[in-house]
N, C-alpha and C positions, 0 to 999 in steps of 0.2 A: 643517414649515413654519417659517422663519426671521422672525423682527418685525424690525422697525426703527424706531429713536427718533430723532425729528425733534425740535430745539430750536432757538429763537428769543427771545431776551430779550436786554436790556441788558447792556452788559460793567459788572460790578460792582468796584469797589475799595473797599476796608475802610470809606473815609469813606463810601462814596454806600450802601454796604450798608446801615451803621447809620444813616445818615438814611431809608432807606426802611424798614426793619424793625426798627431797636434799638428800645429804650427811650426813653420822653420825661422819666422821673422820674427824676431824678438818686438819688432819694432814696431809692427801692423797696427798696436794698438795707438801709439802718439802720431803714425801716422793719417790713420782714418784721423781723430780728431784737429789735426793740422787743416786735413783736405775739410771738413764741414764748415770750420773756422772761417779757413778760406771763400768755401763755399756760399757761407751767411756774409761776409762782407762783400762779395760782389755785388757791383749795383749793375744793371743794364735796367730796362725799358719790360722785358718779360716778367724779372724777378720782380718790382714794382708794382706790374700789375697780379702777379699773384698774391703780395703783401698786400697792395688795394682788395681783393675780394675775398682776402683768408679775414681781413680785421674788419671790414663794413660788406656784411654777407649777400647784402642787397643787391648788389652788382654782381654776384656770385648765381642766385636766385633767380631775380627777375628778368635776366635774359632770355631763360629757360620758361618763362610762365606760359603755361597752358591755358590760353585766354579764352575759346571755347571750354573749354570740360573745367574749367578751377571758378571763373571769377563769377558765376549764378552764387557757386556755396560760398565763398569772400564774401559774399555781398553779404549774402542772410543771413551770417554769423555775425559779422563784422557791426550792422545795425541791431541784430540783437543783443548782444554782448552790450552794447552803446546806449542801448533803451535802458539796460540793467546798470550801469556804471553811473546814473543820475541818481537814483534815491542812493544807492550803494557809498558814493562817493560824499554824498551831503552826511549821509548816516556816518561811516566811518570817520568825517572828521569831527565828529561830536564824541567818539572814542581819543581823538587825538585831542580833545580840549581846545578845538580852534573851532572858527568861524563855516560854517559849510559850503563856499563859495569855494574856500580851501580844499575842500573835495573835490570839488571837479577839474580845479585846475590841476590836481596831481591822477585826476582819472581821464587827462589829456595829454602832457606833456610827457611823461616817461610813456604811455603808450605809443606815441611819433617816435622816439629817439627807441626805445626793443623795436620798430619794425625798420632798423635800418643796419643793426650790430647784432641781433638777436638772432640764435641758429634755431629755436623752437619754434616750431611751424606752428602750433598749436596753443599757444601759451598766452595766454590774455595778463598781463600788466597792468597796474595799478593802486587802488588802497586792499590794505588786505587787515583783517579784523586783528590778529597776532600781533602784527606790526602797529598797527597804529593804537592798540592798546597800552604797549608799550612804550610806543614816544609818547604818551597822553601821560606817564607814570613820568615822564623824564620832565613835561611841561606843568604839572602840577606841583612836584618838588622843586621847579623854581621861578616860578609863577601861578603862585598858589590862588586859587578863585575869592574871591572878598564876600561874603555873607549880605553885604547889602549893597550893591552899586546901581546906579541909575542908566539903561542902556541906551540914552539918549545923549549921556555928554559926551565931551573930548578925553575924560579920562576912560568911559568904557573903550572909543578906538582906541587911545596909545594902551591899556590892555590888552586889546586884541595883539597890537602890534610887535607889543612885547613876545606873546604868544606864537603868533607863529615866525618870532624873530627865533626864537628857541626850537619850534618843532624844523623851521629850516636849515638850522647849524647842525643838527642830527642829521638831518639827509643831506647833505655835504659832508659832513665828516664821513659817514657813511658809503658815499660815494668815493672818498680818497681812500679810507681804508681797502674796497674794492677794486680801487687801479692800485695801490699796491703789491696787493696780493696779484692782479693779474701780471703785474709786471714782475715780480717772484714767483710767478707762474703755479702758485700755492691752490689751484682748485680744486688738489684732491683733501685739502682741507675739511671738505664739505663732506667726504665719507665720515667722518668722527662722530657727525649724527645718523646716527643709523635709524635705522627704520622705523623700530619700536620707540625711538628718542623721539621723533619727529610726530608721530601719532600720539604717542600720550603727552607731549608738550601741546600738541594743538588741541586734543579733548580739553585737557587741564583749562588750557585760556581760554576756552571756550566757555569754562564756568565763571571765571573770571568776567569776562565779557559782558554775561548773564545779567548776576549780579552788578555790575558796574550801572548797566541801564534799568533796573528797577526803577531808579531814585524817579526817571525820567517819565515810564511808565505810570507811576502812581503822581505824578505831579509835587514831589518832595524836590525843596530847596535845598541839598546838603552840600557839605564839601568832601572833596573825594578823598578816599584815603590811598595813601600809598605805601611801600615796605614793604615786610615781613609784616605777614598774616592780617593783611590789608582785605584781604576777601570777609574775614570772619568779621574784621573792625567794622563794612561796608554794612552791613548783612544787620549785627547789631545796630549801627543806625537806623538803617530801615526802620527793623520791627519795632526800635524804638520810637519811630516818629510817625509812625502806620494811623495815629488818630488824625494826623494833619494832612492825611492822603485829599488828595484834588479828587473831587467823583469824578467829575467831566471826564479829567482825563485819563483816571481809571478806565472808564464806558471806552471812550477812544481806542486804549488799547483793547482792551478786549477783541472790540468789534475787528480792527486790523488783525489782530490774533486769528479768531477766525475766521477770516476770510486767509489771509496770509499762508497758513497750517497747510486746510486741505487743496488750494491750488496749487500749491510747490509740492504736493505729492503728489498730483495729477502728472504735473511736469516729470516727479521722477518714476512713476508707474508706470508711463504712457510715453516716454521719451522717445523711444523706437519707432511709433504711428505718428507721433507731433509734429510736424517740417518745422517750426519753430515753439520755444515753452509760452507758456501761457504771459507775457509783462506783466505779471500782478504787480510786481512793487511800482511800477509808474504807472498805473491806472490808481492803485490806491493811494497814491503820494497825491495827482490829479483832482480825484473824487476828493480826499481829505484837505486839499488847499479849496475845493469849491466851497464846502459846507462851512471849513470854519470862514472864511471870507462871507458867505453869505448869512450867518447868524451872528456874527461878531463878535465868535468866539474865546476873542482872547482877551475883549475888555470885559465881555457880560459871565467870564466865567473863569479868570485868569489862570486862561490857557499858553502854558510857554512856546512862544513862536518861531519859529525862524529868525524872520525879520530881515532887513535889507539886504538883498541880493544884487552886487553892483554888475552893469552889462560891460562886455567889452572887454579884452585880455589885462594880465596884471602889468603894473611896471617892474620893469627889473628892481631887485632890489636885496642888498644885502643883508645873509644871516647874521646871526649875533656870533661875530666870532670870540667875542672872550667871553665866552660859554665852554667852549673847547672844553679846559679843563675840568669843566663840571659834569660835564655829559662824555666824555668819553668812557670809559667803563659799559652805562649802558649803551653808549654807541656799539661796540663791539659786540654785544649781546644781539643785539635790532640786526646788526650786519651777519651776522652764522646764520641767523632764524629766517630772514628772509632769502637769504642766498641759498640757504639749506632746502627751506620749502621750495625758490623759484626751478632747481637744477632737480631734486625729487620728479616733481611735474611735468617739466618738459621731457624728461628720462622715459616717466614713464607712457608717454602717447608718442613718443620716437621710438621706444618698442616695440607701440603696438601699431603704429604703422608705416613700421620697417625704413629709417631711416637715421643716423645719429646726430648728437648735439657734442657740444666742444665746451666743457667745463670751466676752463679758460678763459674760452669769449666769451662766456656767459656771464662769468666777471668783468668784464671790458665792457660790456653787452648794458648791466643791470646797474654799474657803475656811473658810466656817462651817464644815464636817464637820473641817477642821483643827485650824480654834481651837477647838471647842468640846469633841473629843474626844480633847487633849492635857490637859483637866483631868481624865480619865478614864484615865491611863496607857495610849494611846493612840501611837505612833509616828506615823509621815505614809502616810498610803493617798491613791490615785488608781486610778483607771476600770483595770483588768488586761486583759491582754488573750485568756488562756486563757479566765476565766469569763465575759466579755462574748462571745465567739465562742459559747458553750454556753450561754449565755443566750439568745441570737437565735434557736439552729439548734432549742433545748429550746421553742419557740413561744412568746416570751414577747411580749407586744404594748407595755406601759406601766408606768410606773416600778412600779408598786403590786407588782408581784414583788419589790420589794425586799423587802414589804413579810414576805415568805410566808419571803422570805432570812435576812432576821433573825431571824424564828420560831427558824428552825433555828438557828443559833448559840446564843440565850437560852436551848433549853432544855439544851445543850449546857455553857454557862456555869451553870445553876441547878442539874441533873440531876447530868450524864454528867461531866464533864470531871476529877472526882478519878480515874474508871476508867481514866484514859490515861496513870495512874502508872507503868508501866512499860513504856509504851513506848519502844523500842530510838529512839536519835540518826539511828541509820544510816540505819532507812526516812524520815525523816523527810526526812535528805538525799538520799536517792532521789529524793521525792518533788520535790524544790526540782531535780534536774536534769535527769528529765524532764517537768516544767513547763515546760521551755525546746523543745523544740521548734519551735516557729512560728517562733522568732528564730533558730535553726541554719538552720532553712529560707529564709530570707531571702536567703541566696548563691544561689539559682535567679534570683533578678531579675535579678543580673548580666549575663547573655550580651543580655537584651532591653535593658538600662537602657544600656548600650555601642552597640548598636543606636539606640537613641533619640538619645544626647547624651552625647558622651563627655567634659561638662562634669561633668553629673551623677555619669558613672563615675565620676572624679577625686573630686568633693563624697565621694563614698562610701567610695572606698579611704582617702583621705588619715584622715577620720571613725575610720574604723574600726581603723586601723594605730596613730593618736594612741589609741587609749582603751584598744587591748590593750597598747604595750608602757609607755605612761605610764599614765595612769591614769582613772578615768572622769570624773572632772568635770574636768580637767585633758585629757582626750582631745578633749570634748564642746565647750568652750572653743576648741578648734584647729579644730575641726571646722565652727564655726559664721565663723568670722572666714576660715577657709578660701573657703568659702559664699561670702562679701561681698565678700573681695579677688577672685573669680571674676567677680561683678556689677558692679565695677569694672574690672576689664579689658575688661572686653565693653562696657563702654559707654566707655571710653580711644578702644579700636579699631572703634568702628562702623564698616562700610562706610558710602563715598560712593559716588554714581553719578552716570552721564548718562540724563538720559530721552531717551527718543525719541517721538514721536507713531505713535500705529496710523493708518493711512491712512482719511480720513471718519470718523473717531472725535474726541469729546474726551478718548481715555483714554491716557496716556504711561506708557512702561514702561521699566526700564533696559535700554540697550540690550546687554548683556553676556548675557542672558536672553533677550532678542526681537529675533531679529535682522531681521524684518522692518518695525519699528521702523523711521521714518528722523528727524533732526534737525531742526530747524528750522531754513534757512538762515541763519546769520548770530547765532544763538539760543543757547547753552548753557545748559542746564535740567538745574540738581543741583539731586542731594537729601542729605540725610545722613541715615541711619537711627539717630540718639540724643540725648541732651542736649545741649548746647554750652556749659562749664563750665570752671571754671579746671585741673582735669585731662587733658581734653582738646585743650585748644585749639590746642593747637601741632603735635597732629596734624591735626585739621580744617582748618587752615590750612596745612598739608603738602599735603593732598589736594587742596585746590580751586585753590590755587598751581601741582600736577600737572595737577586738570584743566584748567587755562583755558591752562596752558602762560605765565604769568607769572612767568618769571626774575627776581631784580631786577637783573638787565644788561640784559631787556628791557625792564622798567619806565624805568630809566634814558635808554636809547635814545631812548623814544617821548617819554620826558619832553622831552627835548633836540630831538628835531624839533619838539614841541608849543610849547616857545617858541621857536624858530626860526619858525614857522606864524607866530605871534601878532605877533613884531617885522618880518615880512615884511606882515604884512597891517596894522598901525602905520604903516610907511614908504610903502606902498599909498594908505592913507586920507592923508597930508600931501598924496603928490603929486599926489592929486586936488585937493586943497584947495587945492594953490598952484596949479598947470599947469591946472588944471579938466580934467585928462585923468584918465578911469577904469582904473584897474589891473587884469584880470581874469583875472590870472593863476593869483590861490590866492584864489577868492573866498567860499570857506567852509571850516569846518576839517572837515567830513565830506568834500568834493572832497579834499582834503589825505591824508584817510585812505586813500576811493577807491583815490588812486592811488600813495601807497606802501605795500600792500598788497593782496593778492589778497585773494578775493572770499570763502575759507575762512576769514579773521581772523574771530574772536569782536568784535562789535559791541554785544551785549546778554549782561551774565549774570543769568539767572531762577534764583532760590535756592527751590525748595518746601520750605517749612517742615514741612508735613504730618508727620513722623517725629521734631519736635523740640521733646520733650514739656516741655523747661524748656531758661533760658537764667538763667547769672547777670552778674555785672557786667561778668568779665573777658571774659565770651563778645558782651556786649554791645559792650565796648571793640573787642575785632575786628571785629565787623560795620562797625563806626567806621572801622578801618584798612583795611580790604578795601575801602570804599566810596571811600575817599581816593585807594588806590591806583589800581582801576579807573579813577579819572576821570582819573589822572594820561594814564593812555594813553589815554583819549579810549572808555571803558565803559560804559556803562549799568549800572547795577545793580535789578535787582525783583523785589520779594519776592513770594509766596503761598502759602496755605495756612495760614497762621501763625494759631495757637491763641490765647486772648484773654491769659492770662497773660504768652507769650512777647511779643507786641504791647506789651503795658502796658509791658516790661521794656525794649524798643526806643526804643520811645517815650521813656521819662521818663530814659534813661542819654543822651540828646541824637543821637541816629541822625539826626533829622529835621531837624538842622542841616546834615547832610552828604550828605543824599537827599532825592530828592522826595517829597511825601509820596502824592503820585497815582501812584506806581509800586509801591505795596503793593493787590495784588489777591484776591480772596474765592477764586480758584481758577487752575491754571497756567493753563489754556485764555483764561480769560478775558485772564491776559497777554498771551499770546500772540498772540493776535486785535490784541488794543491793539498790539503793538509792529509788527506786519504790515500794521495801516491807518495806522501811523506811517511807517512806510517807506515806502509806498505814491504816499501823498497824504496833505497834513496834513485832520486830521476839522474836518469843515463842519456834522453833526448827531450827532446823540448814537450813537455805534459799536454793535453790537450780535453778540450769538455767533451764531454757523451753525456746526451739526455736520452 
């Protein structure tokens, strides 16, 4: 059974709206901001403690824990993630061009400091491949590796030291760039990568990544290249030095290869029946430190090792700060990509199990764990997205698994970590390439993402092309301004249309779409679907000069009859005045129109604003010219729909010098009604809509 909606009320225009229903206080607005003002500077003892658990979440959280039903899954996530964060964290800092000890201390310390500031329940913190690829680009350019050094003197540590004096001035700066932004409260910063950015930047470095650990894989001494088209330069070394491959350590990979392969596909086939994934990387990290320790693999086969893993936490100790100016550039590059990726991930398992994160704190959050565990020789970690996916699926409910995560590293770091002496380079680099996974798999979204919008396809390819054959922050850069010049075309070229009215409806649709849609006689009713701005406007006024069919030889024309009209109806009024005879030949300028013209001329143009979500000054100035012009031929012009800002913008650029101000209406219909009891008959009582 079908309803129908019956209406009857007053035709409303902007003035009579806001005298029936605005505001009567001018002032409402300075004063709500006085009273907030106010508001924020009060101190008491409540506000305090809500500032205490909005900025450190933990006290916010863990009052509430569910310590039956939450902390079994904390646990078994928290130790699994923790078993994973050992080889993860030695492997990734061999991406960073530092020492692997340096791995774990940053797959400990920013993990403690997210579970105390971080609103992602779910999000595991750490080294993450992207990122530490990229400080590895930053600590190679300037602390380039030497082709022959001895790893036993005092110049290989003050290398090291130099090294991660450089990858720990990145993550401090790193970390200030993101208390800035938090305290500019700049987090929606991070929409600018969009979806399709952030997917094919991380496929992209994931070839990168690839390639970078070959050298490691085949037992090749090279030095690394960096730049633009540092992948291809990497690649041609290789194949160029492919006679000097190490077999050993060929064999080595392989064999981790496969074993490595098909257990992380078990993990992700069978994830659902698993209570926990299979630890292949610390069983194989294990088995590969036994074997080479017990055949002596790295003197009888010179196999690149590990080598001294010191016990016990780091001392504090200061980044290289007059590096600042060398690394900042791609500091800022490192700080979008991780910030980007961390707030992605947490976003998306706060969706999916209905509960939100604060983009904001997430900066304050991701920030602190930066600054503070760059005095710790520490690199830059952010949210990963291997061990957050194994975090979620391992049942982990609230940050406090962090808690169980760091256990595991500490004793790892206090204990165990000298026994990892001899572990082979090679598994390590296994390990670092297939970590990549989820990001090789990213090319399936294509065939649907092309399907969706083959805007986005483009955002994707173009991303993704820039970052393989240039380079990743230099990719990532093209990638994003790609993005915006997209957003800017699409709103150059918004479509315009014509409405049409649904028959006994007040609802108009364009008529290109609905063809049973008819016009309003005598009525043109556009709309334009985008801004109307100095980018724009020369096609906006393309369009609506197409649609009303106003040439300027026919502006000219009608101009010319129009003072012809005027000096005809001049010489009329004398000869009344002298002859006392009335002229009623052309006694008004709509008879004039009447009758040189059919009865299809546009009489009224109705502009709905509805879709025109900002205007600026030059877009202003045209309505100005459009308005001029139409009256030149004898047009009506009236507006509706129009949003408050765009109004204010009309208004005070001097529109209402050149229009009536009664012909701006709260909706088309109600226009429409108005210009039809206008033609009609002129109104004797207040008009009113009927649908």
């Amino acid at each position: 059974m079908s309803a129908s909606v019956a209406v009857y009320r007053n035709i409303y225009t902007e003035d009579r709206f806001k005298q029936a229903y605005g505001s009567d206080d001018n002032t409402s607005g300075s004063l709500r901001l006085r009273e907030k003002l106010a508001g924020r500077c009060r101190c008491s003892r409540r506000a305090c403690l809500h500032l205490l658990r909005e900025r450190v979440p933990i006290f916010s959280w863990l009052p509430r824990y569910r310590l039956k039903k939450w902390i079994l899954g904390d646990t078994v996530a928290g130790l699994t993630v923790g078993i994973l964060h050992i080889p993860q964290g030695m492997a990734f800092a061999l991406l960073t061009s530092v020492a692997p000890i340096f791995g774990l201390y940053t797959s400990f310390f920013p993990v403690v400091l997210y579970m105390f500031f971080g609103t992602g329940r779910h999000v595991s913190t750490g080294t993450f491949a992207v990122v530490s690829l990229m400080t590895g680009s930053v600590v190679e350019q300037l602390v380039p590796t030497p082709l022959e050094m001895n790893s036993s003197s005092s110049e290989a540590a003050d290398f090291e030291a130099q090294r991660i004096g450089v990858a720990s001035a990145v993550a401090l700066l790193s970390g200030i760039i993101m208390l800035c932004m938090f305290g500019l409260q700049l987090g929606f910063l991070s929409t600018y990568l969009s979806e399709p950015i952030v997917k094919a930047f991380t496929s992209a470095a994931a070839f990168h990544v690839t390639v970078s650990q070959l050298q490691s894989m085949l037992g090749l001494r090279l030095p690394r290249h960096t730049g633009t088209f540092s992948l291809f330069k990497t690649l041609a070394s290789v194949m160029e030095n492919l006679p000097h491959t190490n077999t050993a350590e060929l064999l080595i990979s392989l064999v981790c290869l496969a074993i490595l392969v098909p257990v992380k596909e078990i993990n992700m086939r069978y994830r659902h029946r698993l209570r926990t994934p299979i630890p292949v990387e610390i069983l194989t990290v294990i088995i590969a430190t036994a074997v080479a320790y017990a055949f002596s693999l790295d003197s009888a086969y010179s196999i690149e090792i590990v080598g001294h893993i010191p016990a016990g936490f780091p001392k504090p100790q200061m980044p290289a700060f007059h590096t600042f100016p060398d690394i900042a550039g791609d500091t800022i590059a490192i700080t979008f990509v991780g910030y980007a990726v961390s707030v992605s991930l947490a976003m998306i398992y706060a969706d999916k199990h209905g509960y939100s994160i604060h983009p904001n704190q997430e900066l304050l959050a991701h920030g602190i764990s930066n600054t503070v565990s760059s005095f710790f020789t520490c690199f830059p970690s952010s949210a990963t997205l291997a061990t957050t996916n194994i975090l979620e699926s391992a049942g982990g409910y609230t940050q406090l698994s962090g808690l169980f995560t760091s256990l595991v590293v500490l004793v790892v770091l206090l204990l165990i970590g000298p026994l990892f002496y001899f572990l082979p380079k090679a598994v390590l680099a296994c390990i670092n390439v297939t970590s990549l996974r989820q990001m090789f798999l990213q090319f399936q979204d294509l065939p649907e993402l092309w399907r969706i919008s083959k805007i986005d396809f483009m955002v994707w390819v173009v991303t993704w092309l820039s970052v393989v054959v240039l380079n990743v922050d230099l990719g990532l850069a093209i990638g994003v301004v790609f993005s915006m010049m997209t957003v800017i075309c699409r709103t150059q070229r918004a479509s315009c249309s014509v409405l049409g009215r649904a028959s006994n409806t007040e609802i108009y649709r364009p008529l290109e779409n609905h063809s049973k849609c008819y016009e309003v006689p005598g009525v043109k009713i556009l709309t334009y679907n985008g801004p109307i701005y100095y980018g724009n406007r020369s096609f906006f006024r393309e369009e609506m000069s197409r649609l009303l069919g106003l040439t300027p030889e026919k502006i000219r024309s009608r101009e010319k009859a129009r003072k012809a009209l005027e000096k005809r109806e001049r010489e009329a009024t004398v000869n009344t005045v002298e002859r006392g005879i009335a002229n009623t030949s052309f006694s008004s300028e709509n008879e004039f129109f009447k009758s040189g013209t059919s009865e299809s001329d546009v009489q009224v143009v109705l502009i709905d604003c509805s879709s025109v979500i900002f205007v600026d000054v030059a877009g202003a100035r045209l309505f100005t010219q459009m308005c001029t012009e139409c009256q030149k031929v004898g047009v009506h012009v009236y507006l509706a729909n129009c949003n408050e800002s765009v109004l204010k913008i009309l208004t005070s650029s001097g529109l209402m010098n050149y229009m009536n101000p009664q012909h701006i209406f709260v909706t088309v219909h109600d226009a429409v009604m108005y210009i039809q009891q206008q033609q009609e008959k002129p109104p004797e009582n207040t008009p009113t809509v009927w649908v």
